[in-house]
N, C-alpha and C positions, 0 to 999 in steps of 0.2 A: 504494500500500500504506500502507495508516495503521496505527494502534495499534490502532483495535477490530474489525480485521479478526484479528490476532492474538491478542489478547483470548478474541474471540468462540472462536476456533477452538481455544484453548488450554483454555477452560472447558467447551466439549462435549466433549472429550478426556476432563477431567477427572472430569465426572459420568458419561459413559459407563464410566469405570476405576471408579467408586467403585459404581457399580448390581452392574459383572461383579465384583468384589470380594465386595459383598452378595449376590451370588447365587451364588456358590462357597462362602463361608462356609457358607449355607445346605445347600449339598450335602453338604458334608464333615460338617455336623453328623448330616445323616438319616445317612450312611454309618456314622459316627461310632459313633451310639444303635441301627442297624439289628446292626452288629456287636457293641453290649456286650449287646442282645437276646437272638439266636439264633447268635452265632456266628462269622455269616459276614457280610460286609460287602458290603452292597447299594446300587444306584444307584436313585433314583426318577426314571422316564423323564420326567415333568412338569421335576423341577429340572434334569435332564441339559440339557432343551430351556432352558432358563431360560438358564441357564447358556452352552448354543452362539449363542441370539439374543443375549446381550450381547455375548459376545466380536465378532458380526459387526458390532456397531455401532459398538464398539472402537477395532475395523482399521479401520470406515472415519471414523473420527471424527482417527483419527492419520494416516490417508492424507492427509486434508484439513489436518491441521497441518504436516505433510510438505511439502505443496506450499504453503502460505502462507511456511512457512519457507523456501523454495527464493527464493517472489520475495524476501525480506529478503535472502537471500543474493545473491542476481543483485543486489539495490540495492547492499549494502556493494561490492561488486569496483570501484564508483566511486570509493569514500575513495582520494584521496591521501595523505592525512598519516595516518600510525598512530595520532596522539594522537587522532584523531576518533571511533576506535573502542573501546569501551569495556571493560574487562575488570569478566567478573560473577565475584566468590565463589561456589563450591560448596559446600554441606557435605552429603555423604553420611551420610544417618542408617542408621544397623545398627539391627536390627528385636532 
């Protein structure tokens, strides 16, 4: 297991979240403008589809980070010394 197996798997994650991101924006907007139109608020079956193909590529883009992360995990259970294992900051951003 190296870094650019991680890498790799971490950045297809990431473009695949930022496509299904971009194409849910896009849906909420027709619903959006369909509702200040006529009313009632509508789904356009082209962006719905749009929309369910990201999410599948998603799942399987985090499936696969999932199990990359697994073998990282399986390697660290070797560390003896705590000090070899690194602690990372978090900072949770609020939208």
């Amino acid at each position: 297991m190296n870094d650019r197996e991680i890498l790799t798997a971490t950045l297809r994650w990431h473009t695949a979240h930022t496509t299904r991101m971009e194409a849910t924006t896009a849906s909420n907007r027709f619903k959006t403008d369909e509702k200040r139109r006529t009313g009632f608020g509508g789904a356009d079956s082209e962006l719905s589809a749009r929309v369910t193909a990201a999410k599948r590529i998603e799942l399987a883009a985090l499936r696969n980070l999932a199990r990359v992360c697994d073998k990282v995990r399986g390697n660290q259970k070797q560390v003896d010394d705590a000090s070899e294992v690194f602690d990372v900051e978090v900072k949770l951003l609020t939208c």
